[in-house]
KEKOL-647192 format. One record per residue: x negated, y negated, z of N, C-alpha, C in turn; residue in three letters. Coordinates in steps of 0.05 Angstrom, whole numbers, plus 32768, in hexadecimal, padded with zeros to 4 digits. Layout:
XYZXYZXYZALA;...
***
This chain:
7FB781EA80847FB981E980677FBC8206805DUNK;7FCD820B804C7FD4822780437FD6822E8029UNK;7FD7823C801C7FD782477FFE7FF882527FFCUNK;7FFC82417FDE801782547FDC801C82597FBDUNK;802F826B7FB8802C82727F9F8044826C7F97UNK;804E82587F7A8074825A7F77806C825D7F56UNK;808482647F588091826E7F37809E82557F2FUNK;80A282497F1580A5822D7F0F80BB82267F24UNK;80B7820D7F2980C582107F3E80CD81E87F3EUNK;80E281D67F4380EC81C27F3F80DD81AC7F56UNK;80D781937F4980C881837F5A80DB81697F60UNK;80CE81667F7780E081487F8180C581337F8DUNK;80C981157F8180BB81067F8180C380EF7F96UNK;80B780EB7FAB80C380CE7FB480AD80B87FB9UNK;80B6809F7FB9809D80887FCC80B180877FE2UNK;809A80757FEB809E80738014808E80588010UNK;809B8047802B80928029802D808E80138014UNK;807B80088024807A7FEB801180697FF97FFDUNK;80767FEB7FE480637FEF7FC980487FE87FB8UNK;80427FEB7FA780287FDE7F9F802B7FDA7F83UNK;801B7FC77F7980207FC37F5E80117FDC7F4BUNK;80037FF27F5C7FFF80097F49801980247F4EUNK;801A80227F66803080307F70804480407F56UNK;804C80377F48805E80507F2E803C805A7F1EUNK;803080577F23801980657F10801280797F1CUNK;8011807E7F37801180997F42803380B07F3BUNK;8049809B7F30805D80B27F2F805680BA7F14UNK;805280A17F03804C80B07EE1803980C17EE7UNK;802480BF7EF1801480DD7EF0801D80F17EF2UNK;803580F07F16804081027F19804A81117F05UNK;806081007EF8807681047EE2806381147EC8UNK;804C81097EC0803C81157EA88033812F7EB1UNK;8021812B7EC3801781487ECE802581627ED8UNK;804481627EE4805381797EDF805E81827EC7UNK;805C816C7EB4806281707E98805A81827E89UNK;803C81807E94802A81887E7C802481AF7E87UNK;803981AB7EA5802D81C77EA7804B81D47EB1UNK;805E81D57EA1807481E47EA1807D82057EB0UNK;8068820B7EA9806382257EB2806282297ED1UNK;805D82117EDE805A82147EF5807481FF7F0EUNK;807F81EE7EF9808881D47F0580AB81D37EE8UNK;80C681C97EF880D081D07EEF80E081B97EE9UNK;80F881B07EF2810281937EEC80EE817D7F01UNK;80EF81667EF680DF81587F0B80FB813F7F19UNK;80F881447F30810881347F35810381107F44UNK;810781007F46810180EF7F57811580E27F68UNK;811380DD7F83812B80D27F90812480B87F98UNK;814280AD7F8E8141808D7F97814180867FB5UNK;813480727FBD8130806A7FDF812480847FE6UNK;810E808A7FE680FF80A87FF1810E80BD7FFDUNK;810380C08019811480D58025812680C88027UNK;813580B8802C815580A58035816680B88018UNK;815880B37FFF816580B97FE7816680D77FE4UNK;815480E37FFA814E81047FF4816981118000UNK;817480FE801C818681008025819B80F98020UNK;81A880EC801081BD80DC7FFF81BD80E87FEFUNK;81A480F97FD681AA81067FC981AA80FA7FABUNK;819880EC7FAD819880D47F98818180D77F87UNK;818680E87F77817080F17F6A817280F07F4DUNK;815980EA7F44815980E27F26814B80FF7F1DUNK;814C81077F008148811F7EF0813381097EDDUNK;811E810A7EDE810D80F57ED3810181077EBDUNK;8115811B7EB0810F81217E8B811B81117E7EUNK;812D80FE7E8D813A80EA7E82812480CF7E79UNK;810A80D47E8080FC80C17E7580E480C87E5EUNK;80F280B87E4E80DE80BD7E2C80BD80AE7E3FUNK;80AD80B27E25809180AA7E2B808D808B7E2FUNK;80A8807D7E2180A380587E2480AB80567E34UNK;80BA80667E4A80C880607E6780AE80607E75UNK;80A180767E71808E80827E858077806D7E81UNK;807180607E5F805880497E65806680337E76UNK;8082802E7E728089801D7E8A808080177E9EUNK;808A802C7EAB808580407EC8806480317ED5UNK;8053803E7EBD803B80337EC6802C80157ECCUNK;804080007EC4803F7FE57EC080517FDF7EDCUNK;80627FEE7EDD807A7FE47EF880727FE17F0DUNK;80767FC47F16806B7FBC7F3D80847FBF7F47UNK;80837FC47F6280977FCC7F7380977FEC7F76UNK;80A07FF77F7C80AF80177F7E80C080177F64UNK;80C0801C7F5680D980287F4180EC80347F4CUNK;80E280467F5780F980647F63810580557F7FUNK;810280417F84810E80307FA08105803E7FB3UNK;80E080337FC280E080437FDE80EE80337FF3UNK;80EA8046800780FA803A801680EB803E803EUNK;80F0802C804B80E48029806B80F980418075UNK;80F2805B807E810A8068808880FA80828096UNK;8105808180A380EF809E80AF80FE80B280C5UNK;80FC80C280BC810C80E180CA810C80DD80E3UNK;812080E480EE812080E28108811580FA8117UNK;810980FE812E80FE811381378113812E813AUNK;810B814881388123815781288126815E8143UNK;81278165815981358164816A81518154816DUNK;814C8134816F815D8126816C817281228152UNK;81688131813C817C812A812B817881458119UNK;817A815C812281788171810B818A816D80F5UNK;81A0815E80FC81B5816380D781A0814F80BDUNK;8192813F80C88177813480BC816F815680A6UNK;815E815880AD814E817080A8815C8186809CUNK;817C818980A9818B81A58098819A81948080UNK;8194817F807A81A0816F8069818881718050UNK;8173816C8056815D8172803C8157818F8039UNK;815D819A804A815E81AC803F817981BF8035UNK;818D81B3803381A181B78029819681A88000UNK;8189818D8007818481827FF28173818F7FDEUNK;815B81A07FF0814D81A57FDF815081CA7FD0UNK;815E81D77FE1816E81EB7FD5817E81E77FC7UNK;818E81D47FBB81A081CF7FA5819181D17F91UNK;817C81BF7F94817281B27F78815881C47F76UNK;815381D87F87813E81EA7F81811B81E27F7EUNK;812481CA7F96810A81BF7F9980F281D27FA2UNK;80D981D27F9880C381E67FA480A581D37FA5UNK;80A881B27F96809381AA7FA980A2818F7FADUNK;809681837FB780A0816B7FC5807F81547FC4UNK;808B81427FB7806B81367FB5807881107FC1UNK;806681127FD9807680F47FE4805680E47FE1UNK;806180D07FDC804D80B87FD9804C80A57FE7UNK;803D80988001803D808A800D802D80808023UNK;802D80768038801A806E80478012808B8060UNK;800A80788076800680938084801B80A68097UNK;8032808B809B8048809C80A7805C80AB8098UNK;805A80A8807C806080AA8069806180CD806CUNK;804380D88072803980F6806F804781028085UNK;804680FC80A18059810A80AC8074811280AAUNK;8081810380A1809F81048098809F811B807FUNK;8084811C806A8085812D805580768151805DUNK;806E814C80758067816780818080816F8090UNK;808C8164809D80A1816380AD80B781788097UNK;80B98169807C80CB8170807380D281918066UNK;80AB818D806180A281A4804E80A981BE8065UNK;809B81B98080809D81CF809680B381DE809FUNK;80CF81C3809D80DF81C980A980F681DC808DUNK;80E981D6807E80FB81E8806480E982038063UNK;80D18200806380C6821B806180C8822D807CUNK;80D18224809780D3823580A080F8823D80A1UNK;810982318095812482398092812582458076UNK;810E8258806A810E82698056810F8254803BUNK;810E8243804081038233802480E88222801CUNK;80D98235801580BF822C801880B4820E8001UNK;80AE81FD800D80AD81EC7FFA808081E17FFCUNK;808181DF7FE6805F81D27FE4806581BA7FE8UNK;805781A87FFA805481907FFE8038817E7FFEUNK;803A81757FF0802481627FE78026813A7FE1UNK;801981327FFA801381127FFE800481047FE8UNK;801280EA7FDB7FFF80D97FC9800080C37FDBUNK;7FE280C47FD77FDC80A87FEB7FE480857FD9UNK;7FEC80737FE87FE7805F7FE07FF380497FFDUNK;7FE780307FFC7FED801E800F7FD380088005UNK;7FE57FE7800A7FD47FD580027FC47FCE8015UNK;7FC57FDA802A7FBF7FCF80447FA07FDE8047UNK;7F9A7FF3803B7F838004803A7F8080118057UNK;7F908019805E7F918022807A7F8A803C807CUNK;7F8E804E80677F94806680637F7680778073UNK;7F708084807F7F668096808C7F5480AB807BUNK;7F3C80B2807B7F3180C7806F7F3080C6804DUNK;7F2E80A8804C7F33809F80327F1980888028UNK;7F15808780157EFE807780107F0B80578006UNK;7F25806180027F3280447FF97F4F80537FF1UNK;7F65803B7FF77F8480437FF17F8680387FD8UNK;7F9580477FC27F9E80447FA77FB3802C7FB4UNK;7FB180147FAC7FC480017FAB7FB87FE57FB5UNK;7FA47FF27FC57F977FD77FD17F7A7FC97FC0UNK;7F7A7FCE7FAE7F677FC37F9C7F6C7FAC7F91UNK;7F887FB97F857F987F9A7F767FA27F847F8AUNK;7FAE7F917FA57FB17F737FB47F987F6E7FBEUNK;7F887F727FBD7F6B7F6B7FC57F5F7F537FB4UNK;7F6D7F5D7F9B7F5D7F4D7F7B7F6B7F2D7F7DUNK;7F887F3A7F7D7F987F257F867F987F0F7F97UNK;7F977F107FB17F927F0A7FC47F7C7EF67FC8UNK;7F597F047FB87F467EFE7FB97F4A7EE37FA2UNK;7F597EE67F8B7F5A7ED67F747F6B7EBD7F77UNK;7F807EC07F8C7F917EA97F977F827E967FA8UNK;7F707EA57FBF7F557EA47FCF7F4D7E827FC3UNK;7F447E917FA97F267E847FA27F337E707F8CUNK;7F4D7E6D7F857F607E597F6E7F617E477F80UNK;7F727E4B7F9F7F7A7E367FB77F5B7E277FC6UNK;7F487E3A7FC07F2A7E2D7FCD7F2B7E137FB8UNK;7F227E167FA17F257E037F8F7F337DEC7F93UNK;7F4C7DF47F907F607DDD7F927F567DCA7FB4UNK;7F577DD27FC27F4F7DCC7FE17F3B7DBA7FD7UNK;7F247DC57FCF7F097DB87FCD7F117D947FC3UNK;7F227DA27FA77F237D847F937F3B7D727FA6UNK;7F427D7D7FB57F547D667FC97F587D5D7FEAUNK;7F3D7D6D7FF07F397D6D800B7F217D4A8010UNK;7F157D397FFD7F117D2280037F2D7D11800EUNK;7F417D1680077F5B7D0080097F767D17801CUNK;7F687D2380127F8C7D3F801F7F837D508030UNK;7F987D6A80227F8A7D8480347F6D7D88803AUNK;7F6C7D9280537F4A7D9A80597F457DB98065UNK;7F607DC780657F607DDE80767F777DE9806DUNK;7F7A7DFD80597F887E17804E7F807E2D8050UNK;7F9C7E3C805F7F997E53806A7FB37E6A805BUNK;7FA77E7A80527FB27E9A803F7FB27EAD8054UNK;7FCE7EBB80527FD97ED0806A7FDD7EE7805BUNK;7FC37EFF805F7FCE7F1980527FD47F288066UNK;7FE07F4180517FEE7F5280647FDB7F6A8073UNK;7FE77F7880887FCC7F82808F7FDA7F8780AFUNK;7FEB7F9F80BC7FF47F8D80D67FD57F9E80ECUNK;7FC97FB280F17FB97FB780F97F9A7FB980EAUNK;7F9F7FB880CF7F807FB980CE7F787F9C80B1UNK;7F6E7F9180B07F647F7A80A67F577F778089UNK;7F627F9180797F517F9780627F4F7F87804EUNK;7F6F7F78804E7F7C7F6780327F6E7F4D803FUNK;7F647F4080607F547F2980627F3D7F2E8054UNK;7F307F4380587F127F4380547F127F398033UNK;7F1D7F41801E7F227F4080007F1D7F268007UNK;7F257F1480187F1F7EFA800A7F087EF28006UNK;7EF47F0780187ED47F0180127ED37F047FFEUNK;7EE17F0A7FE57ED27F167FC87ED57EEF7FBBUNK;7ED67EE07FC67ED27EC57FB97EB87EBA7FB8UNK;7EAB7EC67FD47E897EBD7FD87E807ECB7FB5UNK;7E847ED87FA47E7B7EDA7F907E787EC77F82UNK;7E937EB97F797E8F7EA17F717E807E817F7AUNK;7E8F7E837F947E7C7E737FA27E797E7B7FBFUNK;7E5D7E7E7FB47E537E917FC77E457E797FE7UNK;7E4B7E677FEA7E507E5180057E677E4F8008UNK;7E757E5E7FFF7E967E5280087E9D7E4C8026UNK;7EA87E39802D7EB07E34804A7ECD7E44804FUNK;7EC27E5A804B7ED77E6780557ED67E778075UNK;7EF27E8580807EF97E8880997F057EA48092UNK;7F027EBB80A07F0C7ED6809C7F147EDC80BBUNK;7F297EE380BB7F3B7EEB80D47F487F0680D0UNK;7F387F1F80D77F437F3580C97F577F3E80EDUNK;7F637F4F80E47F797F6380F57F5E7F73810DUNK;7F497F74810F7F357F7F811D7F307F70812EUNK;7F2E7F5C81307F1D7F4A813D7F337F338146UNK;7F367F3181657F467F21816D7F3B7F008166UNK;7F5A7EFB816D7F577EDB81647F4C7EC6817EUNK;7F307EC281757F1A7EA9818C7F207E898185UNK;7F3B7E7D81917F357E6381847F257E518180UNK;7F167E5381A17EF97E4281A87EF27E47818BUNK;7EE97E5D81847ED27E6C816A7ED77E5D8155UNK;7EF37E5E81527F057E60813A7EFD7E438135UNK;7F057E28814B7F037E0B81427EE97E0D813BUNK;7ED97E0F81537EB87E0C81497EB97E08812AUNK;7EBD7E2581207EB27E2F810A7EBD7E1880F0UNK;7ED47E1480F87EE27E0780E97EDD7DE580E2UNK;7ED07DE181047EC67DBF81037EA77DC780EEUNK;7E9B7DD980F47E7F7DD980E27E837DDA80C8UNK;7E9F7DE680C27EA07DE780A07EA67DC88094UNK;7EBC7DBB809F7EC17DA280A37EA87D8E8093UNK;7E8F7D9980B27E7F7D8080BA7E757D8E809CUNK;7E5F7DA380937E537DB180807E597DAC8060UNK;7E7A7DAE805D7E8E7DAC803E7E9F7D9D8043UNK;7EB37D9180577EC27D7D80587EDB7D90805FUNK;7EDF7DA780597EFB7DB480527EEC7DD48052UNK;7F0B7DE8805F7EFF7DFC806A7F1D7E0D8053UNK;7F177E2880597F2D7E3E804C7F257E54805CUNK;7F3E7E5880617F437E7780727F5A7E8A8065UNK;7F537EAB806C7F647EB680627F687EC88081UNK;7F7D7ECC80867F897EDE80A27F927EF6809DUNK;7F927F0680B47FA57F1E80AF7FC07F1880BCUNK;7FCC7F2280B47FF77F1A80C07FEC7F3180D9UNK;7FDA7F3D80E17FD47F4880F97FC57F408111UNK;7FBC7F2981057FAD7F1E811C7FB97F1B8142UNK;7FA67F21814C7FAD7F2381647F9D7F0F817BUNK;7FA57F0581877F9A7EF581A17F867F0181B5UNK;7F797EFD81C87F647F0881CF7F747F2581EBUNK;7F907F1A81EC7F9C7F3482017FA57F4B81E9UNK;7FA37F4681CD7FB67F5281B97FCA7F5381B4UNK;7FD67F3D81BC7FED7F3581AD7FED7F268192UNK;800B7F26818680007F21816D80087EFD816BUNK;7FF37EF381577FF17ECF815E80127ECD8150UNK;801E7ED9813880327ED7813580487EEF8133UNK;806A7EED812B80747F03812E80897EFE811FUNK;808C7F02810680B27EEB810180BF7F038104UNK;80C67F1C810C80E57F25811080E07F35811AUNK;80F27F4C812F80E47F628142810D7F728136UNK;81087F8E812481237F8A811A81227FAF8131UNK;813D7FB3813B813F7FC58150814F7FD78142UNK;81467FF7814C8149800A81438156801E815CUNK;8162802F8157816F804381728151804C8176UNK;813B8052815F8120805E816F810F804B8173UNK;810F803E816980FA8020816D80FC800A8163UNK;80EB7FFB816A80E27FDD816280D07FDB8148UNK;80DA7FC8813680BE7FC5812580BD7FB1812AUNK;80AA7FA68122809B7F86812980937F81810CUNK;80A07F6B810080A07F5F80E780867F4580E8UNK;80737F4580E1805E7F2F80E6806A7F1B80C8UNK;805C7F0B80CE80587EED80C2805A7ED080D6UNK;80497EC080B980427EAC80C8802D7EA580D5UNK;80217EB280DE80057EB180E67FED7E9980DDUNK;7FF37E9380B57FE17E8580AE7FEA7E6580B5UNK;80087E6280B080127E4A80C2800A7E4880DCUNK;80087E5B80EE80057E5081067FDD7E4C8104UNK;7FD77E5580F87FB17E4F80FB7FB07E3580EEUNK;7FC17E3080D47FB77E0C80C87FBF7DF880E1UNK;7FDE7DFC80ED7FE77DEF80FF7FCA7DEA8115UNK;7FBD7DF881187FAE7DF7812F7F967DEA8127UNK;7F937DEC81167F817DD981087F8B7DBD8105UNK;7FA27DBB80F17FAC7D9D80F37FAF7D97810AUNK;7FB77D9B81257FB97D9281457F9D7D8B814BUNK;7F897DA0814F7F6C7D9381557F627D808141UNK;7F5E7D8081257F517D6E81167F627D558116UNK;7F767D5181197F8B7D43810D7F8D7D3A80E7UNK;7F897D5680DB7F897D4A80BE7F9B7D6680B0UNK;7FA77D5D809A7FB97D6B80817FB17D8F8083UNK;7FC47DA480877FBC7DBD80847FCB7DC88077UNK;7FC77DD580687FDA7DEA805B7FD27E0C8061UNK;7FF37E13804E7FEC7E3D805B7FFF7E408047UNK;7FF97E558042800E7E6D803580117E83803BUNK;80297E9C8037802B7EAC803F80347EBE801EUNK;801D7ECB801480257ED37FFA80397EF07FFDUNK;80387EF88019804F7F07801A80537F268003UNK;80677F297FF7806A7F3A7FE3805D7F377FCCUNK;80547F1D7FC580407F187FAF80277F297FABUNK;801B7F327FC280067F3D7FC580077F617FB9UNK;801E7F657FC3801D7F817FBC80317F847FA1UNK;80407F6C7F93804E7F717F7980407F6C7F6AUNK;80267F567F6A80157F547F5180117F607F38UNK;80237F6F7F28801B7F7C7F0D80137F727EFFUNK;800F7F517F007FFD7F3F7EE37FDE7F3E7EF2UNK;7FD17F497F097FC17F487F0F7FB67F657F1BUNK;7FC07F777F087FB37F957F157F917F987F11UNK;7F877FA07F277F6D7FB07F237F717FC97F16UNK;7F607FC77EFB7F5D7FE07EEA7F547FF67EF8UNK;7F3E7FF67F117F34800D7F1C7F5080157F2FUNK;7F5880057F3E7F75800A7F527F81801C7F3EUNK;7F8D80107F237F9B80177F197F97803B7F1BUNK;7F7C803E7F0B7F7B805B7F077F72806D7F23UNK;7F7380607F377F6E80687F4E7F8980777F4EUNK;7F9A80687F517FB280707F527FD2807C7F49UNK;7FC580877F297FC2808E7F147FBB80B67F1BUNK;7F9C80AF7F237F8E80CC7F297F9680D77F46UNK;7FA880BE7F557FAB80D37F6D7FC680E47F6BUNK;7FD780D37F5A7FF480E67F4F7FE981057F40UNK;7FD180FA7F327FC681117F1E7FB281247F3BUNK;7FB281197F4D7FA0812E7F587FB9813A7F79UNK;7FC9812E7F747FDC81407F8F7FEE81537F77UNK;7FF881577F5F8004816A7F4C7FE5817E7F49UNK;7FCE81737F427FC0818A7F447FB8819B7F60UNK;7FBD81927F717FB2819F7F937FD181B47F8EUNK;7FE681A67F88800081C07F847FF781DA7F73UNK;7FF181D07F5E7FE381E67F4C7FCB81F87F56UNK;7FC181EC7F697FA882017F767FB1820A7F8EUNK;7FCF820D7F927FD882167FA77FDB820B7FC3UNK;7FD481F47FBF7FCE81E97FDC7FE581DD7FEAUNK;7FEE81D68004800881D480077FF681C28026UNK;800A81AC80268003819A804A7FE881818045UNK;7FE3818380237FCB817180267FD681548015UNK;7FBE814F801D7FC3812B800C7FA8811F8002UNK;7FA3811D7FEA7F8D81167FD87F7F80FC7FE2UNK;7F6880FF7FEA7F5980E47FEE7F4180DA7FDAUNK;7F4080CC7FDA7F2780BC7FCA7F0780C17FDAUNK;7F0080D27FC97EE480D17FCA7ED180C47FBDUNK;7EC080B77FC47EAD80A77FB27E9180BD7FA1UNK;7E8F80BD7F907E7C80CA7F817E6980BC7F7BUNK;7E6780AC7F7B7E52809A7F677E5480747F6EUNK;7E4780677F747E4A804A7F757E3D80377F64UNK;7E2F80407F587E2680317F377E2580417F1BUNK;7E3B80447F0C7E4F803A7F167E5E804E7F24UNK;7E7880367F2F7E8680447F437EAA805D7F39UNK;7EA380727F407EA680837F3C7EAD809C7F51UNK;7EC680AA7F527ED780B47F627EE180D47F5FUNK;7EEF80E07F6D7EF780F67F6C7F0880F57F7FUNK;7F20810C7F807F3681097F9A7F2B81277FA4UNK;7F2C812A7FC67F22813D7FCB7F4481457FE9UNK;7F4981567FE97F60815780007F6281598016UNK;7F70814780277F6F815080477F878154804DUNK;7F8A8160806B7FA6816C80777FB481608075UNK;7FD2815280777FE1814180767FD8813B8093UNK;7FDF814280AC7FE5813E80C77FC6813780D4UNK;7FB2814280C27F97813280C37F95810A80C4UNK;7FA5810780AB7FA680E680A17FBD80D980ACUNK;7FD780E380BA7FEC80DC80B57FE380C880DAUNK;7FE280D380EB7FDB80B980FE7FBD80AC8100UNK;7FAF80A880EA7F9A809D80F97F9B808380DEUNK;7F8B806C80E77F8A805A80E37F71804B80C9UNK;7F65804580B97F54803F80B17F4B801B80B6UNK;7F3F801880C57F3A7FF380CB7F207FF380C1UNK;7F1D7FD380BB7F017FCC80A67EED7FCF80BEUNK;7ED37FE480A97EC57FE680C37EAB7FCC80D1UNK;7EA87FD680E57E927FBF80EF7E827FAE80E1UNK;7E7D7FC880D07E5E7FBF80C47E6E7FA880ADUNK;7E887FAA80A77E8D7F94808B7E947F7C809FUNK;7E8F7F7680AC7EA57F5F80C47E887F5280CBUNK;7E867F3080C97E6F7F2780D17E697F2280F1UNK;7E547F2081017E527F2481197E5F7F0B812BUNK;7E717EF381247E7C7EE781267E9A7EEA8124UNK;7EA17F0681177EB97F0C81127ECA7EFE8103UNK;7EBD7EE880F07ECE7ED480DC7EC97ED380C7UNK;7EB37EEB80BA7EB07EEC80A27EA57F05809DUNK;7E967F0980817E987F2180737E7B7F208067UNK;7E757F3F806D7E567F4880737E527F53804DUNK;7E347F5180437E2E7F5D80277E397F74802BUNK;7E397F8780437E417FA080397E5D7FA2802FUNK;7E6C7F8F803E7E8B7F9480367E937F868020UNK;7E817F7780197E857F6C7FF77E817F817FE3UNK;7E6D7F927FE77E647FA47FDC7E797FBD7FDCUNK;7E8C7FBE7FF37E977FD77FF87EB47FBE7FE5UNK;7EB87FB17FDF7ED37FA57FDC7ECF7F987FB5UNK;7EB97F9A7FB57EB77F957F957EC07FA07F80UNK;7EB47FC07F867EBC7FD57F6F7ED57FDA7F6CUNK;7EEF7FCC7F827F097FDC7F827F177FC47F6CUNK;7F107FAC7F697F1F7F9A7F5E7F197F9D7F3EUNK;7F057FAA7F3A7EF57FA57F227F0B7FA97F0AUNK;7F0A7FA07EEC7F1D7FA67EDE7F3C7F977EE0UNK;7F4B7F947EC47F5D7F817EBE7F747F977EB6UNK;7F8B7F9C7EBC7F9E7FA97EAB7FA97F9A7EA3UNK;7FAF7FA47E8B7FB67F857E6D7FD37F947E73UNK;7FDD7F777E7180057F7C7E7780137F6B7E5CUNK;80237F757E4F80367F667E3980447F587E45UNK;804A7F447E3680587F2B7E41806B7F257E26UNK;80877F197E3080A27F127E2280A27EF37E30UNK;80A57EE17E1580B57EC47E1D80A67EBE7E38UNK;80897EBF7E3780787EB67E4980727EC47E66UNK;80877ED37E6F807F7EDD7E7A80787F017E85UNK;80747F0D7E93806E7F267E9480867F3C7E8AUNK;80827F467E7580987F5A7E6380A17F757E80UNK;80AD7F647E9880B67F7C7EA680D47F767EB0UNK;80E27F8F7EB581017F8F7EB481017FA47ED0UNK;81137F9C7EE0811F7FB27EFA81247FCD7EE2UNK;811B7FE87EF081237FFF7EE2813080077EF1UNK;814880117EE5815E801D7EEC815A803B7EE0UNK;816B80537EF4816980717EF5818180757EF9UNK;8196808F7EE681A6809A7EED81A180B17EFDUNK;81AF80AC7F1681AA80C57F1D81BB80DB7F1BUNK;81BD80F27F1E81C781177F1981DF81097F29UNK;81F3811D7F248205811F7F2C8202812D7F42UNK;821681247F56820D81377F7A821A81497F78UNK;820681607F88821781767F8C822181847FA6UNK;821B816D7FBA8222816A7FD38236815A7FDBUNK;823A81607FFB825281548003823B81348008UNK;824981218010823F8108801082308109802BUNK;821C80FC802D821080F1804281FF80D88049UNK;820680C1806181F980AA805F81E380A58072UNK;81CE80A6806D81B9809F808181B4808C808EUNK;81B5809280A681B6807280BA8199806F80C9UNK;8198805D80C48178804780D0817C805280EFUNK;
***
């Protein structure tokens, strides 16, 4: 971590990966908080498809947005600025990568670089910052955290995963219901597939229904804890025998007792690798149920629902993520360059925060999974402590305007600057 000193100097904004329904509230911060300090920060720029767009050159001049764009901004699920799955190739193997942003960011007189995203997200944004400042263009680089998955490392909780948590938990406990009033004659076993591919954070949320009803026959299958069928029927014939009808929520990461994963829908190939696309998972667990019981199952896979939710934001997520845009523009201002703002907890009644900074290359490979102590000793459900650790993040409603019934939101569209480069197309 290093100290650096710039003279106003032009900013470039990107997301990285899958989005969150708070996700543009960390750029409006961005966008407000270089505003307010001119003296130090100069055009703000943002590029469409993250680095892909940094490289293409696809960059928006975002003085082009009045203050009703910007309350927009803060209502908008998805990425606005279009992130994008793309990641630098190792600069050995591909230096015109690398002399290409920084061809980009000497045009436009970039001097910080503020990327927002998960944890692979940070290496690609140290990568970028290093490899310009040591070819005489020194740039400040600074990480905003966010991911729904809560994975994030050295963090007390990821800005984004509150609301699919709320979400998630509130679909949870609508489909318990419904189950209940039709499991004498019908269904007796519905199963909810969140996302989550190694660590199980968005399952555990479904414990936040024991609030309501707090006997729920419910089943928790997080990404930690391999999949025991023996366990799994047991548990499932007792709910049966106990309530008549059972509800489970899974992780799309669940794994079998060698670790493999119970499901996989697409494996899409890359000249550097494999990704492994999960789903399906909660179909294949009802299926296994309907085969042993022989009775009616259902599943869903809420998929992108979980993380577009804007009619169901958590007010705390919200400003979680809000203050971490406002707290990676202030770590620039105190000179700091290679870090990435994490959530510190201050206070838990009430609950109450601060962002405090770590290295980028500190957070960028390590993992955050739900810990022991929230995971019940059965591995199928969810302990007081982790109700307790999973309560305060949902808390609060963000009130959304609505048109002709439904949610007052529109795709936002950005012109971007005219190029001042020769063309270039980034390949996967």
């Amino acid at each position: 971590m290093t100290s650096q000193q710039h003279q106003p100097s032009n900013v470039l904004y990107a997301q990285a990966g899958g989005p969150s329904a708070v996700l543009n509230a960390s750029a409006a911060a961005v966008i407000e908080t270089c505003r307010r300090h001119p003296q130090r920060f100069g055009r703000v720029f943002a590029a469409i498809n993250g680095i892909k767009g940094v490289l293409e050159e696809l960059l928006v001049d975002t003085a082009t947005l009045d203050a009703d764009a910007l309350d927009s901004l803060k209502y908008h699920p998805g990425a606005a600025f279009e992130a994008c799955r793309f990641d630098l190739d190792p600069m050995e193997d591909n230096p015109a990568q690398y002399e290409r942003v920084l061809a980009v960011f000497k045009t436009y007189q970039i001097g910080y670089f503020f990327y927002n995203g998960g944890n692979g997200s940070m290496v690609t944004a140290q990568k970028v910052a290093d490899y310009c400042s040591a070819h005489g263009h020194k740039v400040t680089c600074i990480g905003i955290p966010k991911t729904i998955d809560n994975d994030l490392a050295l963090s007390h909780c990821s800005p984004g995963f509150g609301s699919a948590a709320k979400y998630l938990a509130s679909s949870l406990l609508e489909a318990t219901l419904d189950l209940y009033s039709m499991h004498n004659t019908s269904t007796r076993f519905f199963a909810l597939e969140a996302m989550g591919r190694n660590a199980g954070w968005l399952a555990m949320a479904g414990g936040l229904i024991k609030q309501q009803i707090p006997n729920a026959p419910l089943i928790i299958l997080p990404a930690e804890r391999p999949f025991n069928r023996e366990a799994f029927l047991q548990k499932v014939a007792a709910f049966f025998e106990s309530h008549g009808y059972c509800t489970c929520i899974v992780s799309e990461g669940l794994v079998d007792i060698n670790g493999d994963y119970i499901s996989i829908e697409n494996v899409e190939h890359t000249h550097l690798k494999d990704y492994t696309q999960l789903g399906g998972v909660a179909h294949t667990i009802a299926k296994i149920v309907a085969n042993q019981f022989g009775c009616k199952t259902h599943s869903a896979v809420p998929d992108y629902l979980q993380r577009a939710a804007s009619h169901w934001v958590s007010q705390t997520d919200w400003q979680l993520a809000y203050d971490a845009g406002v707290a990676a523009v202030n770590a620039a201002l105190e000179g700091l360059h290679g870090v990435l703002p994490v959530v510190e907890v201050t206070s838990t009644d009430p609950f109450q925060w601060q962002f405090k900074t770590v290295e980028l290359f500190a957070v960028a490979d390590l993992e955050y999974r739900v810990e022991d102590s929230f995971i019940s000793e059965d591995g199928m459900d969810i302990t007081q402590a982790g109700l307790d650790y999973l309560r305060p993040l949902v808390q609060g409603e963000r009130p959304l305007t609505y048109r002709d019934g439904l949610p007052n939101l529109r795709i936002m569209t950005f012109e971007t600057v005219a190029r001042q480069l020769p063309p270039y197309q980034a390949v996967k």
